[in-house]
C-alpha positions as CSV (number, residue, x, y, z in Angstrom):
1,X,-2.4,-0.5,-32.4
2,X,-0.2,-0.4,-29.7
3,X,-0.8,-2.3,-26.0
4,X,-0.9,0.2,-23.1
5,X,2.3,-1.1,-21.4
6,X,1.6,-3.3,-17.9
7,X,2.0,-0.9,-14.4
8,X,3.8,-1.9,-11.6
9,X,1.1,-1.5,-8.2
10,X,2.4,1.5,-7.5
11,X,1.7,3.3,-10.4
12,X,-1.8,1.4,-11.0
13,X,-2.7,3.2,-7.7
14,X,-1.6,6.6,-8.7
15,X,-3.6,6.1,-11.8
16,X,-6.7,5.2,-10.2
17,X,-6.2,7.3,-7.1
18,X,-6.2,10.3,-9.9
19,X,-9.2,8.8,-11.8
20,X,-11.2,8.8,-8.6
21,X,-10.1,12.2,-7.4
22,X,-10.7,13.6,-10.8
23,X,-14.4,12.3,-10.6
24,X,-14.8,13.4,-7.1
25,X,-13.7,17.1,-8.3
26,X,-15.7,17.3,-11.0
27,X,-18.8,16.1,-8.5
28,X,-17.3,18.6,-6.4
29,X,-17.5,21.4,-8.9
30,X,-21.2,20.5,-9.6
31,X,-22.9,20.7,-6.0
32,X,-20.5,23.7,-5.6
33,X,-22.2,25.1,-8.5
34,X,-25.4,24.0,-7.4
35,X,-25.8,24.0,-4.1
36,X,-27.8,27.0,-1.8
37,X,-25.6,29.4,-0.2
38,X,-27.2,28.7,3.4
39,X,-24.8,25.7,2.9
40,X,-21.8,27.3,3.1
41,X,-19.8,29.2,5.5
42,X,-19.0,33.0,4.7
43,X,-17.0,32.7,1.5
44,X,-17.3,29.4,1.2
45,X,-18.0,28.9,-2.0
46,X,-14.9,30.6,-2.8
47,X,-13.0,28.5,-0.8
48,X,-14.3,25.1,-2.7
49,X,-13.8,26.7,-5.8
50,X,-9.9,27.3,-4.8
51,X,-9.9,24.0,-3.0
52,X,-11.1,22.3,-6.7
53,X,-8.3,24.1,-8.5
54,X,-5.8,22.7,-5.9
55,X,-7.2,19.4,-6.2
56,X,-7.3,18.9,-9.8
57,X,-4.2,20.4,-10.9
58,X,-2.6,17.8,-8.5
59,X,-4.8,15.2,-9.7
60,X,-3.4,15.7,-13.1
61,X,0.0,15.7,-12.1
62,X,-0.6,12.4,-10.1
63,X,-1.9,11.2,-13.2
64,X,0.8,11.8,-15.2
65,X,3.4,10.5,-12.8
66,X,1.6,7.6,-12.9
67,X,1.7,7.2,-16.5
68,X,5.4,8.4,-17.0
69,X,6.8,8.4,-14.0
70,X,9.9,6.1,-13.2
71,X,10.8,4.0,-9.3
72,X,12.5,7.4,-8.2
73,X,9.1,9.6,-8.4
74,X,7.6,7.1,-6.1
75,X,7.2,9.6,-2.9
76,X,6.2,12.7,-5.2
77,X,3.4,10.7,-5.9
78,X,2.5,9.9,-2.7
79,X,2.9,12.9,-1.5
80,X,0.9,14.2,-4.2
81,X,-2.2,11.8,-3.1
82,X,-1.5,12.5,0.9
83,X,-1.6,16.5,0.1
84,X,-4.9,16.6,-1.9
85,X,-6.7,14.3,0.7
86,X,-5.3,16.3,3.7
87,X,-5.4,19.5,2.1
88,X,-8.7,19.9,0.1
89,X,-11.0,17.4,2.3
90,X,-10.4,20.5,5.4
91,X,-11.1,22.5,3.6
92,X,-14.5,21.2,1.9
93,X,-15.1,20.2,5.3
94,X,-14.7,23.8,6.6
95,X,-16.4,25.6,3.7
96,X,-19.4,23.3,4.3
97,X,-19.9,23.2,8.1
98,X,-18.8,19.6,8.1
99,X,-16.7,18.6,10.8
100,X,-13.8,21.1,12.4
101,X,-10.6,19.3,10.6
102,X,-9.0,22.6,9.3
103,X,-6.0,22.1,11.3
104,X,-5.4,19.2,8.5
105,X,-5.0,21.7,6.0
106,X,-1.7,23.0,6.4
107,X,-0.2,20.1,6.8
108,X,-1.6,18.7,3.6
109,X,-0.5,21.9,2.1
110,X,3.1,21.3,3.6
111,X,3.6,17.7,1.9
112,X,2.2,18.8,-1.1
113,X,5.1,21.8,-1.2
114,X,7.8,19.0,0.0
115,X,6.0,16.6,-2.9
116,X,6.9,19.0,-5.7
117,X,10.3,19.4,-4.5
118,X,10.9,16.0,-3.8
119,X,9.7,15.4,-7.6
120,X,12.2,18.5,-8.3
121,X,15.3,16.4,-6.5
122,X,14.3,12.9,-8.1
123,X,14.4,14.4,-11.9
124,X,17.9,16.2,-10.6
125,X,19.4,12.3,-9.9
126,X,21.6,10.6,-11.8
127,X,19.2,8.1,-14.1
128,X,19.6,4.7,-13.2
129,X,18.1,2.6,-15.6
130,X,17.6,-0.4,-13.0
């Protein structure tokens, strides 16, 4: 049996940042499942469904860059973490009547975009095994 190898604090909090957003989209999921239409906003449901796709497929990749990524996918992950919470929380928040953030949204959605090619640029640099 092999040891899971030790995690610099970086990664640790990629790893449980994606463990807790995982969770919180599958809790998601459920009351968006569940809960009474009178709840949401005109097509809201639709827009937490979209929002849980968004969330989780960066979850996962957060996950794995936490598990496999090196020093130079640092800000991918970080950016990664920043675009879920400022992306998908407006959008929940909109969907649900919460409060008026939606002007969060795009700019989640932007650092997501520059997250995935910032990953794009680290994997094109010349590996330095330092």
């Amino acid at each position: 049996m092999t040891d899971i190898p030790p995690f610099s604090r970086p990664w640790r909090a990629a790893i449980v940042f994606a463990g807790l957003s995982g969770c919180l989209g599958v809790a998601i999921a459920a009351l968006n499942a569940h809960l009474p239409e009178r709840l949401f906003i005109a097509h809201g449901r639709e827009m937490v469904g979209r929002a849980i796709d968004m969330q989780m497929w960066h979850t996962i990749a957060l996950l794995l860059l936490g598990l496999w990524g090196g020093k130079r996918f640092h800000i991918a992950a970080l950016g990664f973490a920043l675009g879920i919470v400022l992306f998908c929380g407006p959008v929940y928040s909109l969907a649900l009547r919460g409060p008026d953030i939606a002007f969060l949204a795009p700019i989640g959605g932007t650092i997501t975009m520059l997250a995935w090619l910032t990953l794009a640029a680290s994997a094109l640099r010349k590996w330095d095994r330092r």
